[in-house]
C-alpha positions in Angstrom: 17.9 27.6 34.8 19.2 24.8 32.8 17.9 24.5 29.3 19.9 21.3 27.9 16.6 19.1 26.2 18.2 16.1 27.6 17.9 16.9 31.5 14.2 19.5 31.0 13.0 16.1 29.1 14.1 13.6 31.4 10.9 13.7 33.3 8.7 13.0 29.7 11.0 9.9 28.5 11.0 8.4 32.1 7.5 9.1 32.2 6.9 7.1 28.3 9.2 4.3 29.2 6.8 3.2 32.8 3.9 3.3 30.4 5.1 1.5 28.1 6.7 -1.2 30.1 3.2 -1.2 32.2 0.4 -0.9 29.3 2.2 -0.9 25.8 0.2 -4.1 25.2 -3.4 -1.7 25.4 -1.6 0.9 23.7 -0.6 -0.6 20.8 -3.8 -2.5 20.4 -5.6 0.9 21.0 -3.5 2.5 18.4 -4.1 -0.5 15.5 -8.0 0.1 16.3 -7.4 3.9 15.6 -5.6 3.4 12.7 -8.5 1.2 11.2 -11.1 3.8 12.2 -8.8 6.5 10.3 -8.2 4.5 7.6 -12.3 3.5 7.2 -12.9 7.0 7.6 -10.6 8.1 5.0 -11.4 5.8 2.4 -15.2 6.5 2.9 -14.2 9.9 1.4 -13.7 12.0 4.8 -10.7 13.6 3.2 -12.9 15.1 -0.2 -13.5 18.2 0.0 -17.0 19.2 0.4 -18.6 22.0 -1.9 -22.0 23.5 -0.9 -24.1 24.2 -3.9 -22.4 21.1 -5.9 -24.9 18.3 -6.8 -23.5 14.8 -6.0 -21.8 12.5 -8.3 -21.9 9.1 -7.4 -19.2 6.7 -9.8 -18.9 2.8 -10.0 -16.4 1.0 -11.4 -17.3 -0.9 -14.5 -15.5 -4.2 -16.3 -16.5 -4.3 -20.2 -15.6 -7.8 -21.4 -15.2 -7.4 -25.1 -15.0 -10.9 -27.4 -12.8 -10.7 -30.4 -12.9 -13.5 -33.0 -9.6 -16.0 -32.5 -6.5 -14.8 -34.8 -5.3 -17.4 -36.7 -1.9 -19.2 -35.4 1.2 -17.9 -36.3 3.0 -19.8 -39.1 5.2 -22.7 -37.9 9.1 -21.9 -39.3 11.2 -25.0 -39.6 14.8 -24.3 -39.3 17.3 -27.8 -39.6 20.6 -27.7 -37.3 23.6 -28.1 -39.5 26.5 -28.7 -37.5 30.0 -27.4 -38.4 32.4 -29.5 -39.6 35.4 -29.6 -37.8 36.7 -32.8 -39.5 37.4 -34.2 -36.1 35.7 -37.3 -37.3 
């Protein structure tokens, strides 16, 4: 009885590698399909946990716009270049 996982698993990874070579187009197109049901299903709340005698609460998401009067424009500072002199001139 040989039990190296390379030669008891050839039979599996042969096995893969025809289906894949044959139909990995349907799988993969199967599996994206899946992965949008699973994803609908989870953000529709199938992961919550369920509580029997709990009433339901139902939330929204609100946007409050609030309008503030303008503030006034920060002060303009003025600040002349004087360059060094190097009495290059």
């Amino acid at each position: 009885m040989n039990l190296n996982p390379t030669i008891v698993l050839d039979p599996v990874f042969h096995f893969l590698d025809e289906l894949i070579a044959e139909d990995g187009l349907y799988l993969f197109l199967a599996f994206v399909w899946l992965c949008l049901l699973v994803l609908a299903w989870v953000f529709s709340g199938g992961l919550r946990r369920k509580f029997p005698n709990q009433p339901h609460v139902y939330a929204s998401i609100g946007i409050v716009i609030q309008n503030t009067p303008p503030s006034p424009p920060p002060p303009i500072i003025i600040h002349e270049y004087d360059p060094p002199d190097d009495d290059m001139d």
